[in-house]
N, CA, C and O of each residue as an XYZ file, in Angstrom:
336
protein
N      -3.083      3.736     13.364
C      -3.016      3.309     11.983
C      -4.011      4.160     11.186
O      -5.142      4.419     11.598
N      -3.646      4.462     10.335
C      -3.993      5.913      9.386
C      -5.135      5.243      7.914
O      -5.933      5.878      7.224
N      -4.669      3.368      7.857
C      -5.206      3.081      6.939
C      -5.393      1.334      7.280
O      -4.774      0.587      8.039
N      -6.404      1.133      6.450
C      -6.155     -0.826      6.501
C      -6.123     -1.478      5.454
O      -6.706     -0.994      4.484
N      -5.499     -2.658      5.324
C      -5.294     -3.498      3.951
C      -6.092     -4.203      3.771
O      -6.007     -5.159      4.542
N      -7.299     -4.287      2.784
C      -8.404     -5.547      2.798
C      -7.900     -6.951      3.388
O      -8.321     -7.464      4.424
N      -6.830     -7.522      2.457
C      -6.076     -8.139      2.460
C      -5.059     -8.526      2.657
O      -4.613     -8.219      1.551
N      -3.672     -9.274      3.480
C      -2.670     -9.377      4.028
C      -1.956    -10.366      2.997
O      -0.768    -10.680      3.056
N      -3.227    -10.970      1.680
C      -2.610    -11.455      0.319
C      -2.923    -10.875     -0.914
O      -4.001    -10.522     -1.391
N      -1.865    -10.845     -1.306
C      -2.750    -10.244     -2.524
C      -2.383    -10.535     -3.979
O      -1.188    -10.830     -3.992
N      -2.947    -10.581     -5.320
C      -2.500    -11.033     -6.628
C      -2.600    -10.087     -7.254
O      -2.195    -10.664     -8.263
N      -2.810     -8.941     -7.656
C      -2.760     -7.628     -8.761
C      -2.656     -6.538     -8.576
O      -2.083     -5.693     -9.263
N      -3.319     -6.413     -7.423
C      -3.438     -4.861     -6.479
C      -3.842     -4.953     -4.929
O      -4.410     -5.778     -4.212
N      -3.402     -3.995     -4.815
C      -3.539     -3.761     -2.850
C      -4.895     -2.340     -3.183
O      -5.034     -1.497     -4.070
N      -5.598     -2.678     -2.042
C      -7.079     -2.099     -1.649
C      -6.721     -1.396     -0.085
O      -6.325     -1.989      0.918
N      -6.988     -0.042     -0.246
C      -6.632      0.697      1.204
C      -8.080      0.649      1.603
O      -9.017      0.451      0.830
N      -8.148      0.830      2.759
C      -9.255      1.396      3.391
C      -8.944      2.146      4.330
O      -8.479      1.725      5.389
N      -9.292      4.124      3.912
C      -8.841      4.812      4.746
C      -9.440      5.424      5.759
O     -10.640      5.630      5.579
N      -8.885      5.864      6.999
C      -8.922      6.055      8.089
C      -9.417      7.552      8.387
O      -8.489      8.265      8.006
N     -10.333      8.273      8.835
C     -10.820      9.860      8.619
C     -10.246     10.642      7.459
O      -9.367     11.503      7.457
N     -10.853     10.208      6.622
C     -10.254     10.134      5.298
C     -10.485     12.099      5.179
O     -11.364     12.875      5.555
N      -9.287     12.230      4.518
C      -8.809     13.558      4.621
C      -8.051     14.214      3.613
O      -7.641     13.402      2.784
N      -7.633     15.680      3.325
C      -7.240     15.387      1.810
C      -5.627     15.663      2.165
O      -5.304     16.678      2.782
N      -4.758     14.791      1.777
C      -3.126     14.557      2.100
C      -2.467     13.769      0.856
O      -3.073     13.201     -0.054
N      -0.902     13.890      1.068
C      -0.322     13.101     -0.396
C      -0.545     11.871      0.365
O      -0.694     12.055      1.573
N      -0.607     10.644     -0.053
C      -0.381      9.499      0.666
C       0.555      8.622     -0.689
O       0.237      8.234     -1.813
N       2.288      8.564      0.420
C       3.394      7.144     -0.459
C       3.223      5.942     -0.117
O       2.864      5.686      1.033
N       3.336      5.432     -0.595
C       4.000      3.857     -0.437
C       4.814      3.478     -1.593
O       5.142      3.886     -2.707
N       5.041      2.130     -0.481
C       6.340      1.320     -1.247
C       6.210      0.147     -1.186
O       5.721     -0.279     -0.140
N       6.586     -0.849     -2.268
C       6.641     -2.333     -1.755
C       7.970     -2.760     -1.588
O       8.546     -2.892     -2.669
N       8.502     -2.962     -0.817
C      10.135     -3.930     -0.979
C      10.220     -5.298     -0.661
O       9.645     -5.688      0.355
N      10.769     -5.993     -1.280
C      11.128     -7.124     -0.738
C      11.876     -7.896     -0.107
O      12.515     -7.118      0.602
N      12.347     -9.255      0.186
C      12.789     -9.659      1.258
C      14.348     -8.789      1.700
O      14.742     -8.517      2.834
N      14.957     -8.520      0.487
C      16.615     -7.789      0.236
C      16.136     -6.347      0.846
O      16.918     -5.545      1.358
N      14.997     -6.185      0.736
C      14.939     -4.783      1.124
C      14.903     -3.698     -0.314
O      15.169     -2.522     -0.065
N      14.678     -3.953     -1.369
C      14.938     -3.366     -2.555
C      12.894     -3.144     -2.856
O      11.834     -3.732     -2.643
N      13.469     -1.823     -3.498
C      12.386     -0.885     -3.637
C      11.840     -1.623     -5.018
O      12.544     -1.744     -6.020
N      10.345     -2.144     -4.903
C       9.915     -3.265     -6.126
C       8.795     -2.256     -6.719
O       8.884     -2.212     -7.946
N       7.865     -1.513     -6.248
C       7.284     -0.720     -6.722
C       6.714      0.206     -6.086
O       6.561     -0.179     -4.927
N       6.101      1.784     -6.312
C       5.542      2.947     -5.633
C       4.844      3.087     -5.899
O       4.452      2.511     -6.914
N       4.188      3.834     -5.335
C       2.767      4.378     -5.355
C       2.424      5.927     -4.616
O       2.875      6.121     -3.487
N       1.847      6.700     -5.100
C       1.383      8.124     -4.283
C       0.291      8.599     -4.914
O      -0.113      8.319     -6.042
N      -0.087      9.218     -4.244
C      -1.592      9.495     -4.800
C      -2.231     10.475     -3.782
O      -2.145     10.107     -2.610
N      -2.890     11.720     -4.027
C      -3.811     12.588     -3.501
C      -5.083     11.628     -2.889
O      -5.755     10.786     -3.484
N      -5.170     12.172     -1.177
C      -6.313     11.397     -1.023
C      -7.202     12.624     -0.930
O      -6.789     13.753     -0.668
N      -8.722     12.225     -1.221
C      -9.547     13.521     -1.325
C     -10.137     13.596     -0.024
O      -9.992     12.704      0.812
N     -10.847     14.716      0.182
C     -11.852     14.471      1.608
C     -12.883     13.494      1.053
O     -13.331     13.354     -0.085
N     -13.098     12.927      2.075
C     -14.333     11.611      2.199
C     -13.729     10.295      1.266
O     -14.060      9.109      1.256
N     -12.980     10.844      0.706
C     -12.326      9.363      0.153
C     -11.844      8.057      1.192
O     -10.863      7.874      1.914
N     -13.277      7.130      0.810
C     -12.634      6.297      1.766
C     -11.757      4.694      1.451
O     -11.407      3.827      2.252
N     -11.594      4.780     -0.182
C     -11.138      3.812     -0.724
C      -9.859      3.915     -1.980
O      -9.950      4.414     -3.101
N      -8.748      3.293     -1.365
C      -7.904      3.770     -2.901
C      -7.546      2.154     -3.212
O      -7.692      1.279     -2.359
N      -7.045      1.902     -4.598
C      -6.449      0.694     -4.968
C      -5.355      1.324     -6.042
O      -5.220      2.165     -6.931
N      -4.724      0.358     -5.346
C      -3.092      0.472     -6.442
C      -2.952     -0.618     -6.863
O      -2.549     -1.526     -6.135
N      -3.352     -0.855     -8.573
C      -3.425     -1.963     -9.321
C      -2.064     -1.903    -10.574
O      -1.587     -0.960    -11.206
N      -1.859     -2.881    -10.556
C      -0.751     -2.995    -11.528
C       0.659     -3.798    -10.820
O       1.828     -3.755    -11.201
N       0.186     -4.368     -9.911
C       1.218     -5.236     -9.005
C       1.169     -6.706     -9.958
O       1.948     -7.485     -9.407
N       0.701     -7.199    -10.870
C       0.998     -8.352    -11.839
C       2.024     -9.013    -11.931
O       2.366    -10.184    -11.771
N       2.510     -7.971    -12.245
C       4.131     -8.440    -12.896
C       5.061     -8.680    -11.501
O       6.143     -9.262    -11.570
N       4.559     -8.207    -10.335
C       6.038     -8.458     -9.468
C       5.673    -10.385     -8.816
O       4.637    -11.026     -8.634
N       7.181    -10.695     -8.650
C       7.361    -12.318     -8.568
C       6.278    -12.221     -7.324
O       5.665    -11.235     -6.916
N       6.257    -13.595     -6.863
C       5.739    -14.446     -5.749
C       6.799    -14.235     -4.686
O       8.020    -14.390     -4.672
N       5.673    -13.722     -3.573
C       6.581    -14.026     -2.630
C       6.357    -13.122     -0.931
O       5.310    -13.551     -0.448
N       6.891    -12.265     -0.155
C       6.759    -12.074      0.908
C       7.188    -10.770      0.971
O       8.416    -10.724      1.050
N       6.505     -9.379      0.967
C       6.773     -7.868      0.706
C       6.668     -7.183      2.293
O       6.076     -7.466      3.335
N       7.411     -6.336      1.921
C       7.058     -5.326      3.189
C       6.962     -4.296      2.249
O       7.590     -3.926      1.257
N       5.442     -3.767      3.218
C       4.277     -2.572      2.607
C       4.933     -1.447      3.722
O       4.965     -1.610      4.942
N       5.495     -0.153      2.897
C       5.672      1.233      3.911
C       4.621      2.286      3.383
O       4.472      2.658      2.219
N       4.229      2.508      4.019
C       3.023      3.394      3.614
C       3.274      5.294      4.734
O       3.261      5.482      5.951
N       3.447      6.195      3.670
C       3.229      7.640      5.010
C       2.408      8.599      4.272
O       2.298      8.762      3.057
N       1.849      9.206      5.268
C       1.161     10.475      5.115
C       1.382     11.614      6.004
O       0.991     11.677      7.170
N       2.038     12.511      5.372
C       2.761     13.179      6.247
C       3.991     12.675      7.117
O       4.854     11.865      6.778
N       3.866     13.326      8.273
C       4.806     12.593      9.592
C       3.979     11.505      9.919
O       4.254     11.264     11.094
N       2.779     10.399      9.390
C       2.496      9.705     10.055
C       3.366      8.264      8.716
O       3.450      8.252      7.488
N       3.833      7.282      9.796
C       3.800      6.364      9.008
C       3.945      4.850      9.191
O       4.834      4.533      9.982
N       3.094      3.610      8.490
C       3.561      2.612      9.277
C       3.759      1.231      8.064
O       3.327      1.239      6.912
N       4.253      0.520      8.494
C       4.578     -0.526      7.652
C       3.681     -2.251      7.992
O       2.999     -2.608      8.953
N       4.031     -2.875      6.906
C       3.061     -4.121      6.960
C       3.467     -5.065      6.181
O       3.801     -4.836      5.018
N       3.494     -6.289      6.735
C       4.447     -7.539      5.796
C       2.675     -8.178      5.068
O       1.566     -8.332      5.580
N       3.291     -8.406      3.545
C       2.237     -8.685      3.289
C       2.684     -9.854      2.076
O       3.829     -9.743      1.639
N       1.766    -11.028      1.495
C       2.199    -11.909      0.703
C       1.537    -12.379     -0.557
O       0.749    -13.323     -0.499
N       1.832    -11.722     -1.802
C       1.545    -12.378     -3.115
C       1.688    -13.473     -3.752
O       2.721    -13.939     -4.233
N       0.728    -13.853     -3.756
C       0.084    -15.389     -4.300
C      -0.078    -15.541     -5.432
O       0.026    -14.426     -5.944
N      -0.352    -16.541     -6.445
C      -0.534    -16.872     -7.572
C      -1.910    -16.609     -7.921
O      -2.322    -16.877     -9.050
């Protein structure tokens, strides 16, 4: 695992904490239960960067997401759940 999620809940934004932090594009995605693409994210990670947040998750409903996250050929996914 390339990265970790503070949190496995979350209300506004998701908090990475990265892994030999290195400089690469890093995607993600949130989808939900249908499998439908709810919002993205990409972003340059720098060397020594060991923290990113992707804020602006507000607006999506309540409920139960699967997190895909890659960098490069590496990539892994994570069910995660927004709360009120």
């Amino acid at each position: 695992m390339f990265l970790k999620i503070k949190s496995a809940v979350f209300i506004d934004r998701l908090t990475f904490e990265v892994d030999q932090p290195q400089k690469c594009m890093l995607k993600a995605v949130l989808k939900d239960d249908r499998g439908s693409i709810c919002s993205a994210y990409e972003t340059e990670v720098k060397n020594g960067q060991q923290v990113l947040d992707w804020d602006g998750l507000n607006d999506l409903p309540y409920g139960v997401y699967t997190l895909e996250v890659s960098r490069g050929d590496d990539e892994m996914k994570m069910r995660l759940v927004k709360r009120v």
